[in-house]
C-alpha positions as CSV (number, residue, x, y, z in Angstrom):
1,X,-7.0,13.0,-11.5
2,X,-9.9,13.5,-8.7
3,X,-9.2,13.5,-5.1
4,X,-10.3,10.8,-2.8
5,X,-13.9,11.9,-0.5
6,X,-13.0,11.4,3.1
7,X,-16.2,13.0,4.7
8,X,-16.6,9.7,6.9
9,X,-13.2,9.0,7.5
10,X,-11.7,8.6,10.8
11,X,-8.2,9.3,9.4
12,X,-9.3,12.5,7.9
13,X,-10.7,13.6,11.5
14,X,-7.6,12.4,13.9
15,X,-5.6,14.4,11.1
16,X,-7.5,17.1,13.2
17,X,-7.2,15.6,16.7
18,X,-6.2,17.9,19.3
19,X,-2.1,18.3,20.0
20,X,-0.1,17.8,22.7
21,X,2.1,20.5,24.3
22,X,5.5,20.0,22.8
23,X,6.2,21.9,19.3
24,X,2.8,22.7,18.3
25,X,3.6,25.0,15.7
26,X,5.6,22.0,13.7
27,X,2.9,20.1,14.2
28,X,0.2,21.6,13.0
29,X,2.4,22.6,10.3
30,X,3.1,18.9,9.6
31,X,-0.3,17.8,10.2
32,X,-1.7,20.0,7.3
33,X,0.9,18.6,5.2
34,X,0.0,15.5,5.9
35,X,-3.0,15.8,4.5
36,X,-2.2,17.7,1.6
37,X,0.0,14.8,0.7
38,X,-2.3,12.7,1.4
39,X,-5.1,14.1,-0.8
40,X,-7.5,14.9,2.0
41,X,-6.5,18.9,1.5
42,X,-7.2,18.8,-2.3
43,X,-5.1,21.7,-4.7
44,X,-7.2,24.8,-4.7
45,X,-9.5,23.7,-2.0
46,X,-10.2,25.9,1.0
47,X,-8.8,24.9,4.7
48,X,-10.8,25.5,7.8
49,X,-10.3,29.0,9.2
50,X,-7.3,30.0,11.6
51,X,-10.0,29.7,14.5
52,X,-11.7,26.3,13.4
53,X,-8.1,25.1,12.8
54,X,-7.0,26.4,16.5
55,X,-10.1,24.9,18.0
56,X,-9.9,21.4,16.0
57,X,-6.1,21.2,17.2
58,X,-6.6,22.4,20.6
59,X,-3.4,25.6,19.9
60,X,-3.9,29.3,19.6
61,X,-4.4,30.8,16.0
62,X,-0.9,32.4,16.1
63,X,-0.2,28.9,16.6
64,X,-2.0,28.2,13.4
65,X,-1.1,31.3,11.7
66,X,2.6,30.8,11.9
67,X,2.0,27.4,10.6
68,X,0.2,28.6,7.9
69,X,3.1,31.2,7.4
70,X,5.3,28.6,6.7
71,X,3.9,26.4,4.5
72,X,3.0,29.7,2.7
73,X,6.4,30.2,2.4
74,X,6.9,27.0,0.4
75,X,3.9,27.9,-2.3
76,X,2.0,24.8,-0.9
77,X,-1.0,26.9,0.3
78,X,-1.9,30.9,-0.5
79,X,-4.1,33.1,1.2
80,X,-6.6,35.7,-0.4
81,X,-8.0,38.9,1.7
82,X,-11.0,40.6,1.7
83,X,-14.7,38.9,2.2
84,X,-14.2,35.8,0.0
85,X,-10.8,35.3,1.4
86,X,-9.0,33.0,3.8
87,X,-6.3,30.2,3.0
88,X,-6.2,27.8,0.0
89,X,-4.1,24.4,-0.9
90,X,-2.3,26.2,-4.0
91,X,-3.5,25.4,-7.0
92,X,-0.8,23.7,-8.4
93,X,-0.2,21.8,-5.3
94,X,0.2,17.9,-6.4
95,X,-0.5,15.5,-3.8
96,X,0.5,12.4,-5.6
97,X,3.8,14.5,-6.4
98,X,4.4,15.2,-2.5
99,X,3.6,12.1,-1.5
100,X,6.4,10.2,-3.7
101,X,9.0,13.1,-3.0
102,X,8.3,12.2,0.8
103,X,8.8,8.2,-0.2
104,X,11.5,9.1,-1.7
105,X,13.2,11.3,1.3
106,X,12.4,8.3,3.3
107,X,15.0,6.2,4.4
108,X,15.0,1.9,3.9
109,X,15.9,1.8,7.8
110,X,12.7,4.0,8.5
111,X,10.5,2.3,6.3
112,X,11.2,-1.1,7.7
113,X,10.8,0.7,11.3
114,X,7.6,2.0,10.6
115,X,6.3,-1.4,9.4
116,X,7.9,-3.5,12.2
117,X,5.7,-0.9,14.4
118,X,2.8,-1.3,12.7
119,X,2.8,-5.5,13.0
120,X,3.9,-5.2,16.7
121,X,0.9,-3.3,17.1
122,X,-1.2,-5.4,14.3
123,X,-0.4,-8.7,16.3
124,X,-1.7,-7.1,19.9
125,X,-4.7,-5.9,18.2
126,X,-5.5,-9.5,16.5
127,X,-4.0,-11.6,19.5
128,X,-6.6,-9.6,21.8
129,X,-9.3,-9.2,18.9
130,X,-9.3,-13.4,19.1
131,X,-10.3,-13.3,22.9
132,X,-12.5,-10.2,23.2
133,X,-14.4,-9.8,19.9
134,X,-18.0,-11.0,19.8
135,X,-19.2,-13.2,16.7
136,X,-21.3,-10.2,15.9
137,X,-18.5,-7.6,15.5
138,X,-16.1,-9.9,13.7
139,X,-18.4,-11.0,11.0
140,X,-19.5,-7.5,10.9
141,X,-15.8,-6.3,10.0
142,X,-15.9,-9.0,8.1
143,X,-18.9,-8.3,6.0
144,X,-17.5,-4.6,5.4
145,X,-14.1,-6.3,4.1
146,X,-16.2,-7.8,1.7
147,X,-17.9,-4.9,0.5
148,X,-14.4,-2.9,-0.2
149,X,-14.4,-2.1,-4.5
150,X,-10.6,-2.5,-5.1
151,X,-11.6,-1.1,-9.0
152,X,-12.6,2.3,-7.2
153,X,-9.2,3.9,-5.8
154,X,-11.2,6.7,-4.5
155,X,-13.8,5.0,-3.2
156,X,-11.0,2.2,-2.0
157,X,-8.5,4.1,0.1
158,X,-11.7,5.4,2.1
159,X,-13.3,1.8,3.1
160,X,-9.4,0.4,3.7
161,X,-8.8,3.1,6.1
162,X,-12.0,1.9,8.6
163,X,-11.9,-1.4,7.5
164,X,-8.4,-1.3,9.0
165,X,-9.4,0.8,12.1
166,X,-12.5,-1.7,12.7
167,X,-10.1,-4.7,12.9
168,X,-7.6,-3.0,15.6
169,X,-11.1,-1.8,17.2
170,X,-11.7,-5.5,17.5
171,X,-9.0,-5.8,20.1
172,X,-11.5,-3.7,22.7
173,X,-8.3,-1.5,23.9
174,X,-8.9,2.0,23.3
175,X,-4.9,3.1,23.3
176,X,-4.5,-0.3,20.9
177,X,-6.7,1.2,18.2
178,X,-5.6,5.1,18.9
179,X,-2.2,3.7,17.8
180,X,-3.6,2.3,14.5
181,X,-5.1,5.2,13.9
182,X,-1.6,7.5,14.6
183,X,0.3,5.0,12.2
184,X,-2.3,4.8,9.6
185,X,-2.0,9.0,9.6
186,X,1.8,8.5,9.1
187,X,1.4,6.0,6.6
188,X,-0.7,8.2,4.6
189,X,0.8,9.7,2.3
190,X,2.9,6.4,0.8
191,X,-0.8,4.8,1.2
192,X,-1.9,7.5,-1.4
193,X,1.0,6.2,-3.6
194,X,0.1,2.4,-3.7
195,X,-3.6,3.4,-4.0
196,X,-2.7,4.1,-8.0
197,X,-1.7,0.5,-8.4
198,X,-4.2,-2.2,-9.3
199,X,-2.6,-5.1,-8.4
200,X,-1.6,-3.2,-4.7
201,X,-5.6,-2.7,-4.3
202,X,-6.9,-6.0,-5.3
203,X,-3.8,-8.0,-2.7
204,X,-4.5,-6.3,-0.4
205,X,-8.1,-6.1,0.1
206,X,-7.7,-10.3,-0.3
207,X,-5.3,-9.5,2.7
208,X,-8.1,-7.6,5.2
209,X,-11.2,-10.3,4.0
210,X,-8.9,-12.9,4.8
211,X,-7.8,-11.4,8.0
212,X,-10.8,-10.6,9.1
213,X,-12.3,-14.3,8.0
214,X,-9.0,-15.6,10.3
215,X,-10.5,-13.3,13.4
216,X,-13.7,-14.8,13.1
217,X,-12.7,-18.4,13.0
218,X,-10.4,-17.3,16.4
219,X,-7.6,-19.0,14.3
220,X,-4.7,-16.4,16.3
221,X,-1.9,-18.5,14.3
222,X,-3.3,-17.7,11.3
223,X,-4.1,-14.5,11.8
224,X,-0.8,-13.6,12.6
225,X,0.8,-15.2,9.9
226,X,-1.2,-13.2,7.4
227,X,-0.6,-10.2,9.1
228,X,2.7,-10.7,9.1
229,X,3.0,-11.8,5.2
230,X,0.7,-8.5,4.7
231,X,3.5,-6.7,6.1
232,X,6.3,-8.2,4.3
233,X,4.6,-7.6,1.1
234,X,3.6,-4.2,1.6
235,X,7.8,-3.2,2.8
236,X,8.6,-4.6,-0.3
237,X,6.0,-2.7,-2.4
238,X,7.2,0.6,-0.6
239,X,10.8,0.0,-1.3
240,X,10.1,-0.8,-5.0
241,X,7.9,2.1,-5.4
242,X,10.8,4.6,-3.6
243,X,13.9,3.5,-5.1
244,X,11.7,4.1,-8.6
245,X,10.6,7.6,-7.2
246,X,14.0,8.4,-5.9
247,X,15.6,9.7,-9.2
248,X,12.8,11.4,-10.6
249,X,12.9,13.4,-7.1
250,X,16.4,13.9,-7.2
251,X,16.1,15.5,-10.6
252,X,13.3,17.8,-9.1
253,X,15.9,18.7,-6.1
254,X,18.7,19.4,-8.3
255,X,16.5,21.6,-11.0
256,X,15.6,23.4,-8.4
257,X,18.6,24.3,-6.8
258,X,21.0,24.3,-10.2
């Protein structure tokens, strides 16, 4: 199975945003995971250098390094010495695989957390996209919704992920969209689960076009009934999709601790 491009993605570069002060060794530890589960960080592909890594996330590269250490430590990435060296996504490192173990260690309570954040911050984005948003940029974000290829999952994950980020950017609120962006990073990896599923791809790129059609037609009830009917189907998607993950990862756990 190929792994998804994401040179133009601007999920793939806040994966890489500067940190914060507090715990920056778990973080960048949990970033990189991130987007190893997420299929950004492909299995035997080569990761930035301690230095680029400390410079993208704003640490120190013994920050980075005992980051790096750790996931070392559980045979997700491996480093080589010498001139051709430097740290590699192992080569038997499954995204798809860690993305599903991570649904599965996910909780029903978080899930439905997670997605009750994302429509409180989906309905500020629309309500203020309605009022703020020229025609111009809403038939624009229309126009790309239009143009997403649900038969390309690759190709589809990619134009979902700005498509998504162009509608909160409708809103004209700079923390508004910063959010999206920080919940579509934590939503990655069970994104990179649906994206395997037809049916998922093709509802809910009808979701974003009619969405984005709702925005331009500054129809705010609409629009927030959609996005709140995108929601509910997407919970329920997840929960189907973990509580059929959940055994197979409960075998993994057990074979390797037994």
């Amino acid at each position: 199975m190929g792994y998804p491009s994401h040179a133009d993605s601007r999920l793939r570069n806040t994966l890489f945003q500067p940190l914060g002060d507090t715990g920056r060794t778990a973080i960048v530890e949990q970033r990189l995971l991130d987007a190893i589960r997420a299929g950004y960080l492909p299995a035997g592909g080569r990761l930035p250098t301690e230095s680029d890594l400390a410079r993208s996330f704003g640490v120190s590269t013994l920050t980075v390094r005992d980051a790096l250490s750790t996931l070392r430590e559980r045979g997700l990435i491996t480093t080589l010495r010498g001139r051709n060296g430097g740290s590699f996504v192992a080569s038997d490192a499954d995204p798809l695989a860690t993305a599903r173990a991570q649904l599965a260690a996910t909780s029903r309570l978080a899930l439905r957390d997670l997605m009750m954040h994302c429509g409180t911050i989906n309905y500020a984005c629309a309500r203020l996209a309605v009022r703020r948003a020229s025609d111009e940029e809403a038939r624009g974000v229309l126009e790309h919704a239009r143009a997403i290829n649900p038969s390309d999952p690759e190709e589809w994950q990619l134009t979902v992920e700005n498509v998504t980020v162009d509608l909160a950017a409708l809103s004209h609120s700079e923390r508004l969209t910063r959010e999206s962006l920080r919940l579509q990073v934590e939503f990655a990896a069970y994104a990179y689960v649906l994206q395997l599923d037809e049916a998922s791809r093709i509802r809910r790129t009808r979701e974003l076009i009619a969405i984005a059609e709702a925005i331009v037609a500054r129809d705010l009830d609409l629009v927030t009934r959609l996005y709140d009917e995108a929601g509910t189907a997407l919970l329920n998607e997840l929960l189907a999709k973990r509580q059929d993950v959940a055994p197979a990862a409960n075998m993994e756990t057990l074979a390797a601790t037994g």
